[in-house]
Backbone bond lengths (Angstrom), bond angles and torsions (degrees), N, CA, C in turn:
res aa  C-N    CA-C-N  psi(-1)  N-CA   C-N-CA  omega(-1)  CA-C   N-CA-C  phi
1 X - - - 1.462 - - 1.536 109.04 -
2 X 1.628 114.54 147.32 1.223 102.67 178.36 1.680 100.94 -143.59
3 X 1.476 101.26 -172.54 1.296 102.69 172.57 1.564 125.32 -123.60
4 X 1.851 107.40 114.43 1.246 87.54 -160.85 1.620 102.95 -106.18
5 X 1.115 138.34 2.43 1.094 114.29 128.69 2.135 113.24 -160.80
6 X 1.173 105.90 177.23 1.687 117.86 -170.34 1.376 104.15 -75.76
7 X 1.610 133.96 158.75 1.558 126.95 156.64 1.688 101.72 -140.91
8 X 1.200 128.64 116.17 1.436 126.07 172.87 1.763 128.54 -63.47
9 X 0.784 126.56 124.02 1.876 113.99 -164.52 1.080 107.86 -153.38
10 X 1.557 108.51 136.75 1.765 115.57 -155.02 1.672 80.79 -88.24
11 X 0.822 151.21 -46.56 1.305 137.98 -158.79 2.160 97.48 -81.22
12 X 0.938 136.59 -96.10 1.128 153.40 169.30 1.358 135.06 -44.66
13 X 1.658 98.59 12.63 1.855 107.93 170.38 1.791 104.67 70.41
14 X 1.485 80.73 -147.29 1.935 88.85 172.15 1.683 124.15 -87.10
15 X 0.846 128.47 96.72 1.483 134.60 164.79 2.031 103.60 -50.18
16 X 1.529 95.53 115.73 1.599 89.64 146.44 1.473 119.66 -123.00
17 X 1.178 113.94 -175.16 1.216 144.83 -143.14 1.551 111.72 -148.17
18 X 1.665 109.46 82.28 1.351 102.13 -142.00 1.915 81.64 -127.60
19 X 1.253 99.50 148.23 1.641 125.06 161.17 1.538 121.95 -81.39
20 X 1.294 99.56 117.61 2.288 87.61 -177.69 1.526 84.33 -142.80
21 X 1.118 117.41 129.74 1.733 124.71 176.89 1.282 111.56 50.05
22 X 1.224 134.88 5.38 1.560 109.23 156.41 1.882 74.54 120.03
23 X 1.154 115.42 15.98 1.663 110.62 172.99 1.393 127.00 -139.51
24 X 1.086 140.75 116.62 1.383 127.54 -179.82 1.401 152.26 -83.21
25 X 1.383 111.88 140.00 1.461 91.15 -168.53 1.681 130.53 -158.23
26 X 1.588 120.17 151.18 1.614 96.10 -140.29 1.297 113.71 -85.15
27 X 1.231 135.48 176.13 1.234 133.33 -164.26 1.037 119.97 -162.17
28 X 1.775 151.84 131.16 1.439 139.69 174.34 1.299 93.27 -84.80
29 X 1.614 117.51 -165.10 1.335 107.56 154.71 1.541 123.47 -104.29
30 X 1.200 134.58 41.73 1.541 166.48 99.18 1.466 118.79 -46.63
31 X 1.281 110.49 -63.43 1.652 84.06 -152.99 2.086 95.10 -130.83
32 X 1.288 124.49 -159.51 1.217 118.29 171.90 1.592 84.77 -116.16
33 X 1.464 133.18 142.96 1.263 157.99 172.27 1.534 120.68 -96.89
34 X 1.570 115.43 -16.77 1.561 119.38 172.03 1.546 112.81 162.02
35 X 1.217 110.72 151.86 1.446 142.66 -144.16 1.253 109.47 17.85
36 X 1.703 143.89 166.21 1.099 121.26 -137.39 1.371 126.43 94.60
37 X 1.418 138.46 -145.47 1.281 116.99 -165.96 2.132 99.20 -119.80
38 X 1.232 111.25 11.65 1.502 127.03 139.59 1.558 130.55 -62.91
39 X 1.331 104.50 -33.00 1.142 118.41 -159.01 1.855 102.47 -87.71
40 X 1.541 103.17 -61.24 1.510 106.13 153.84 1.627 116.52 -42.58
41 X 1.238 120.54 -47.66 1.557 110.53 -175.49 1.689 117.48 -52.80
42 X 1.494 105.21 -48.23 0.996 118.80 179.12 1.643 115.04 -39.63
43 X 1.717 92.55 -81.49 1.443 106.49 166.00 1.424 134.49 -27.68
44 X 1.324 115.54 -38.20 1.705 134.14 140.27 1.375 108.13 -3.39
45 X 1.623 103.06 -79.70 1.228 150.17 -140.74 1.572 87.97 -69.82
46 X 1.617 121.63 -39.60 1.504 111.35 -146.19 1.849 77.92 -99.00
47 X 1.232 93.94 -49.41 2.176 77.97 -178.40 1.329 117.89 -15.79
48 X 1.865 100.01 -62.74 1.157 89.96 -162.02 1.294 129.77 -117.71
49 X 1.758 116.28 13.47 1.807 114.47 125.60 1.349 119.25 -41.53
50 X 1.439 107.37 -47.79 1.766 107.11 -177.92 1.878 87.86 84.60
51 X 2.038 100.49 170.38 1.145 94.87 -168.03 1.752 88.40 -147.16
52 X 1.168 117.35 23.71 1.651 122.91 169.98 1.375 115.54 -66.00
53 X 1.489 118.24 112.94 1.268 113.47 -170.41 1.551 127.25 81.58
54 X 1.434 93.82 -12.93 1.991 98.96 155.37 1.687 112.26 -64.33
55 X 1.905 93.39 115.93 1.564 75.86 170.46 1.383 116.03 -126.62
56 X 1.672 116.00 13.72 1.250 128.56 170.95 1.427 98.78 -129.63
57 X 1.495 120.99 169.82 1.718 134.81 159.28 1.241 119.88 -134.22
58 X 1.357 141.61 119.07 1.314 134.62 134.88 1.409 126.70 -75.97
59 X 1.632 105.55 138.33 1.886 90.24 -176.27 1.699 79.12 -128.65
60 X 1.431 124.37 124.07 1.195 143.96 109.65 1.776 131.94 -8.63
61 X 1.721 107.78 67.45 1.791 96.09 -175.29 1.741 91.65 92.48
62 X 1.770 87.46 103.38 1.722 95.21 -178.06 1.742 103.01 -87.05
63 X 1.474 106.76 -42.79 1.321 98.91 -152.35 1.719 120.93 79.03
64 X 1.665 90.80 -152.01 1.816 93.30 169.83 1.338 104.15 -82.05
65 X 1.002 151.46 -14.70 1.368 153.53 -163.90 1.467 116.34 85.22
66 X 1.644 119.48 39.06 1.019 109.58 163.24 1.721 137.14 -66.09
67 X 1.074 109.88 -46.71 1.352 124.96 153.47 1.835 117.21 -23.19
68 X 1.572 123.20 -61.64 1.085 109.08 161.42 1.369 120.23 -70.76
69 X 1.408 134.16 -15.52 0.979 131.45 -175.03 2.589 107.44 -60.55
70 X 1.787 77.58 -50.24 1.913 91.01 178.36 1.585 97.70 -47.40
71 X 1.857 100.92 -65.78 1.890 104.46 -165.94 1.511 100.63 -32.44
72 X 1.473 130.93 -67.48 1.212 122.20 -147.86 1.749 100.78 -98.47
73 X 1.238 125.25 -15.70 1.648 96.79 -174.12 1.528 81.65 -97.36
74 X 1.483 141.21 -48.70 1.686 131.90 -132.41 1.851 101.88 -109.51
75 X 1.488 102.69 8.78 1.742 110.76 -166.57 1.411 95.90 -137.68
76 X 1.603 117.76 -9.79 0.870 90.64 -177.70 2.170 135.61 69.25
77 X 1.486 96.27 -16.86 1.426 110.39 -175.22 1.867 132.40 -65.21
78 X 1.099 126.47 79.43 0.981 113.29 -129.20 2.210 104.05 -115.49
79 X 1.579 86.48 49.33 1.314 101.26 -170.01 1.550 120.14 -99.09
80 X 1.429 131.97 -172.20 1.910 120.18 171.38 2.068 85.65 -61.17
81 X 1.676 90.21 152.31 1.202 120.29 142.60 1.732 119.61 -150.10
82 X 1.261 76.11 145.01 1.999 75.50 -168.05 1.989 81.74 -140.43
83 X 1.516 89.29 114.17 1.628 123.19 166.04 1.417 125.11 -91.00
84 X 1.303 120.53 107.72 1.497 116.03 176.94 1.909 121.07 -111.94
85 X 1.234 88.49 141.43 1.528 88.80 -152.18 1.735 86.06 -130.40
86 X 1.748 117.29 142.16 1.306 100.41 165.49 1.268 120.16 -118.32
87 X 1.507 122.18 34.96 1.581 134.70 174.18 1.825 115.71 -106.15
88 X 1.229 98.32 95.54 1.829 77.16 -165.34 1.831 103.44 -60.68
89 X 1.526 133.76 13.98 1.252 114.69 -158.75 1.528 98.03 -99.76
90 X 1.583 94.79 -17.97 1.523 120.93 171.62 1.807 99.13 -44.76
91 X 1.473 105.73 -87.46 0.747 140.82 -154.80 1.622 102.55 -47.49
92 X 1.767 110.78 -47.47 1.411 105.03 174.35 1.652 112.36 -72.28
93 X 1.136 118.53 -15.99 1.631 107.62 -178.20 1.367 114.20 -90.46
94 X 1.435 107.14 -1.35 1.635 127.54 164.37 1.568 96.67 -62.94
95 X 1.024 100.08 -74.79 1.919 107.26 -160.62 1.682 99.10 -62.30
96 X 1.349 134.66 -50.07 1.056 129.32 -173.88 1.134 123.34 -69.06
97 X 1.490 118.07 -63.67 1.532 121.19 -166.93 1.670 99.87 -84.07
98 X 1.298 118.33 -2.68 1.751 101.53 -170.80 1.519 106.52 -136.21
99 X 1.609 111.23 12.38 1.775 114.09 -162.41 1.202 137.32 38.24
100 X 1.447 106.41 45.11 1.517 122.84 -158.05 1.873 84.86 -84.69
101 X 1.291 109.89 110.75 1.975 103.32 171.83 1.374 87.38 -122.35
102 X 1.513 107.06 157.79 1.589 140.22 -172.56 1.815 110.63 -97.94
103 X 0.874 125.05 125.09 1.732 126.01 -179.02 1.253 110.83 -125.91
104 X 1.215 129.32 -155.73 1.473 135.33 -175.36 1.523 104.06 -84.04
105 X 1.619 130.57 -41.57 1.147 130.79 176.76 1.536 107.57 -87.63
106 X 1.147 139.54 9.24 1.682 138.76 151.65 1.367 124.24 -124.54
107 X 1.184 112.36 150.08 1.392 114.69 -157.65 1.816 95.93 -147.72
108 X 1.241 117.35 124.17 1.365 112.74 172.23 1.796 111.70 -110.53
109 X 0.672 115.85 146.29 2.076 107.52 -172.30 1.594 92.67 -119.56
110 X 1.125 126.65 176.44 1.471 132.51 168.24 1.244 97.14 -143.54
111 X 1.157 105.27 92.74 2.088 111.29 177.53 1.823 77.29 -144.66
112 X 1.368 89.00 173.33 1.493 127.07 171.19 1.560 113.25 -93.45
113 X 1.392 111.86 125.09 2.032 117.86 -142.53 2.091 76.30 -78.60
114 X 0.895 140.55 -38.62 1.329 107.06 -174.85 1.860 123.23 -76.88
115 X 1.190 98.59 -29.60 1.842 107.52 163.92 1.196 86.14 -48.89
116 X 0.969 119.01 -91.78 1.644 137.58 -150.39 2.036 115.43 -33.17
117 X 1.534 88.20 -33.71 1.362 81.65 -178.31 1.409 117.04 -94.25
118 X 1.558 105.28 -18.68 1.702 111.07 168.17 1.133 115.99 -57.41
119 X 1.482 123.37 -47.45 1.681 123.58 172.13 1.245 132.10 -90.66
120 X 1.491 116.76 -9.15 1.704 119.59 162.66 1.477 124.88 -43.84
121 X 0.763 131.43 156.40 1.825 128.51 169.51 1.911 117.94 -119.29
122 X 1.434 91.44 -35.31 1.720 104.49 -175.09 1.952 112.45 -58.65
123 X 1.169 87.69 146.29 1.999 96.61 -175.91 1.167 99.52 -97.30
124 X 1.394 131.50 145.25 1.508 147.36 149.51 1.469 115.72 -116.29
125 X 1.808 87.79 149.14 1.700 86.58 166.79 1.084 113.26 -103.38
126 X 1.481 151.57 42.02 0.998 143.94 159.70 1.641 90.46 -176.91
127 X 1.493 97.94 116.33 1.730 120.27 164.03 1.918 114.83 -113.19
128 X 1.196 90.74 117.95 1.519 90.08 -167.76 1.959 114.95 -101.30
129 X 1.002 107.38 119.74 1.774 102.53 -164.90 1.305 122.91 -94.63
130 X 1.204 122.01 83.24 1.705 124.70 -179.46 1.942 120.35 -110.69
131 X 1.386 96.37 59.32 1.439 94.90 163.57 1.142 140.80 -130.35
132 X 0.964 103.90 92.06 1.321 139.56 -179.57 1.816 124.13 -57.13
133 X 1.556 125.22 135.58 1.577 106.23 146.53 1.256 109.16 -121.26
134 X 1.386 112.66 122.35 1.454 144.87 176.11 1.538 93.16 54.66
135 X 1.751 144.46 -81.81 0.998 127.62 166.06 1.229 127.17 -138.50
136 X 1.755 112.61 61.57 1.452 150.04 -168.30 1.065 107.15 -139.88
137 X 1.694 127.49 134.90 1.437 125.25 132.32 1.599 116.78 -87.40
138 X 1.217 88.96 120.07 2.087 99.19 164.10 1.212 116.71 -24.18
139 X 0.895 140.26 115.26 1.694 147.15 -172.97 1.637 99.64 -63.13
140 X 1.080 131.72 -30.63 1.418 130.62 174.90 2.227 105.22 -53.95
141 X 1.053 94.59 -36.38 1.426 110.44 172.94 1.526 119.58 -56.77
142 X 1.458 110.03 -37.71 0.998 100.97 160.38 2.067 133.75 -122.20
143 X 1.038 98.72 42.07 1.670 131.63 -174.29 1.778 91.37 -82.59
144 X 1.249 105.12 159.96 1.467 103.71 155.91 0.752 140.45 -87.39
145 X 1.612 131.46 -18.16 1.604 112.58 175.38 1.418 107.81 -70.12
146 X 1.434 131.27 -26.71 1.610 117.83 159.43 1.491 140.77 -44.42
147 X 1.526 96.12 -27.52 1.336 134.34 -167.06 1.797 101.85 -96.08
148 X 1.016 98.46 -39.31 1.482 100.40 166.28 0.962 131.43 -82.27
149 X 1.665 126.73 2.50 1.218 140.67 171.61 1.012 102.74 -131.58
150 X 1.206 145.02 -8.15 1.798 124.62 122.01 1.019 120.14 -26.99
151 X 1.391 138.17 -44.29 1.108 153.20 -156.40 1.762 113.46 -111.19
152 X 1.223 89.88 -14.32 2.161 81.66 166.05 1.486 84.32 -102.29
153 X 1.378 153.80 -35.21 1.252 126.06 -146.23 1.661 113.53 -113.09
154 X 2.057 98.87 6.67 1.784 91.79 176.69 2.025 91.50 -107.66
155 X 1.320 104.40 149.39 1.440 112.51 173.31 1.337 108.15 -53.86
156 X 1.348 107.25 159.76 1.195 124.31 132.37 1.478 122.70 -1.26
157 X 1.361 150.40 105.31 1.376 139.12 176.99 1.178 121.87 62.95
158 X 1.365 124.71 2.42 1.459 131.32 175.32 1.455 109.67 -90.85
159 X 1.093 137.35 164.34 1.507 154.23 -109.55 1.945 93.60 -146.81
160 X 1.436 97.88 151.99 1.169 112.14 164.15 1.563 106.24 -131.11
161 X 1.556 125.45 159.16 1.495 105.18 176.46 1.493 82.21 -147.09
162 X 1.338 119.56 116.30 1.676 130.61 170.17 1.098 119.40 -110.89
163 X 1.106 106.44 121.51 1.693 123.07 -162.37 1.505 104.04 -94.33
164 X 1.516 144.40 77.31 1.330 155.52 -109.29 1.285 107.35 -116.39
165 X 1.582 138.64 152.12 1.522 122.50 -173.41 1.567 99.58 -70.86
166 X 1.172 111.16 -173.34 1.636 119.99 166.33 1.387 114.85 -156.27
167 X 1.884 109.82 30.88 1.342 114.55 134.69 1.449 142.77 -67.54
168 X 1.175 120.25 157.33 1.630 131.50 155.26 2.160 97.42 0.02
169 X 1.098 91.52 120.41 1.843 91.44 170.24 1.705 117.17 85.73
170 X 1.281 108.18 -34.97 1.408 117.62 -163.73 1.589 100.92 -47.16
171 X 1.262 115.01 -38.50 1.882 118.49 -161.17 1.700 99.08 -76.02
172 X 1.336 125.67 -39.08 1.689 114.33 157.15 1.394 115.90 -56.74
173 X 0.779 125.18 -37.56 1.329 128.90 -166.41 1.578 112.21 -84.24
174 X 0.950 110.12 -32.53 1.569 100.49 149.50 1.416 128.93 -86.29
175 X 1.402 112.68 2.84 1.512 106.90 -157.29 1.609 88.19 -93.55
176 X 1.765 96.40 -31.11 1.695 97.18 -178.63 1.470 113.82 -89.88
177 X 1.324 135.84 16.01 1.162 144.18 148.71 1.171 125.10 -89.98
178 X 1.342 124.03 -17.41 1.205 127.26 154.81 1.672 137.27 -79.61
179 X 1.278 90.14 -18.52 1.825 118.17 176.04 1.807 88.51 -84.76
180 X 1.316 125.55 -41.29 1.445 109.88 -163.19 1.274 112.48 -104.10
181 X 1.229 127.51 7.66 1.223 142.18 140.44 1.503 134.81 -99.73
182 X 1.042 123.60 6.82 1.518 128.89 179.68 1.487 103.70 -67.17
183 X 1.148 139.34 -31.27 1.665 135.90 169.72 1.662 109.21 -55.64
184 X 1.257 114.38 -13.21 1.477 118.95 -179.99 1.539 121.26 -113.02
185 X 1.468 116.76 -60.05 1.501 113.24 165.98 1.772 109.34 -118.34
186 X 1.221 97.61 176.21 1.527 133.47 163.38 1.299 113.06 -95.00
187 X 1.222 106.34 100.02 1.577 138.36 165.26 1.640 111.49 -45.19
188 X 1.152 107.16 137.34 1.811 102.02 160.62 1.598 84.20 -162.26
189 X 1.241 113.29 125.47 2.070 122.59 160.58 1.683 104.25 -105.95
190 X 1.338 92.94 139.11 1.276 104.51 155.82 1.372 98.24 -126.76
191 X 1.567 92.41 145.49 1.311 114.63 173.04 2.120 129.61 -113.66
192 X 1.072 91.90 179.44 1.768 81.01 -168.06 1.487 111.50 50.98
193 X 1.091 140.96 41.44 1.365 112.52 171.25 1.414 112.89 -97.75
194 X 1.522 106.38 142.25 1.336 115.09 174.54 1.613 102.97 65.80
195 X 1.574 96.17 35.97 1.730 120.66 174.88 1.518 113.39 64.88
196 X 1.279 124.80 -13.81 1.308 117.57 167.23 1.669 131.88 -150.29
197 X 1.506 106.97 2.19 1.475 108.94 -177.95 1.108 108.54 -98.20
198 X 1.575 103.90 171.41 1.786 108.87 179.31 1.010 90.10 -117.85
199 X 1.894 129.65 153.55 0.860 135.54 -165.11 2.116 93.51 -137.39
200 X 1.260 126.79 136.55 1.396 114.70 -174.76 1.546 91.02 -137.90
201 X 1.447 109.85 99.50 1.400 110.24 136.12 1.180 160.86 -73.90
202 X 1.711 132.71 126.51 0.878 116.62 -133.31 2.068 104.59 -128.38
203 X 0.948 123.40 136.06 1.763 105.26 -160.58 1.286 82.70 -119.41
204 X 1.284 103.07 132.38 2.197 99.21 177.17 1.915 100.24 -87.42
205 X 1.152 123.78 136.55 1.651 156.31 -178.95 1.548 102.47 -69.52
């Protein structure tokens, strides 16, 4: 593995830009940030939400854009997605180092995923949650008024897929997000995936 090149970022430290088999992929110096063994986790994640009857996506935390990369080459999925990310350094090492381009069916925003979801209006059937720092989600992430706007902005029977920390505390913290949301979705966790993440799906009621 090597490093082919550095990115500085007030939110996310140093971004690299690293070579592993002839493929690349992003990385802080904590955690991996996209494609790589994130990228499989994710993908996990979409098996087994499934995507029948998805006819919109929000993804929560672009990364390099591996994630759209699975939807449309490995899913085949070929519906709107609109990605919000709040690092623009993110966002440029999206388009550069990984050819992440924007069309009529993708849309990338640069807001902050909890603004963003307080003032959005549009419904999805499948909102996918990956935000992470280095190898934490912000506890605001999992609070309820976030959670409650998960829940005004995914349809009817549509899916949530939260990609969950798997530090110190994280397993209360879902246990009590799942107790304080059970009037809204159907829970299913997987655990260990991709040897160490938790993955919490969520089906809105």
């Amino acid at each position: 593995m090597r490093i082919i090149r550095r990115y500085r970022s007030v939110h996310s430290g140093w971004l690299e830009i690293l070579e592993e088999d002839g493929e690349r992929v992003l990385d802080t110096e904590k955690a991996n940030y996209s494609y790589g063994l994130l990228q499989e986790i994710l993908e996990a994640g979409i098996r087994t939400a499934g995507l029948e009857g998805v006819k919109n996506i929000l993804l929560l935390g672009l990364g390099g854009g591996s994630l759209i990369h699975s939807l449309r080459a490995r899913f085949t999925y070929r519906g709107p997605i609109t990605a919000v990310e709040i690092d623009p350094v993110i966002i440029q090492v999206a388009r550069e180092e990984f050819g992440l381009s924007t069309d009529r069916k993708l849309k990338v925003v640069e807001d902050d995923a909890e603004h963003f979801m307080e003032v959005h209006a549009t419904r999805y059937g499948l909102i996918v949650v990956d935000l992470f720092i280095h190898t934490e989600v912000p506890m605001v992430f999992t609070d309820f008024p976030f959670w409650n706007n998960l829940h005004r902005l995914i349809l009817p029977g549509g899916k949530i897929i939260f990609n969950a920390a798997v530090g110190r505390g994280s397993s209360q913290r879902l246990r009590v997000l799942k107790e304080m949301m059970s009037d809204h979705f159907r829970f299913q966790t997987l655990e260990g995936v991709g040897g160490a993440n938790t993955l919490l799906i969520a089906k809105r009621r």
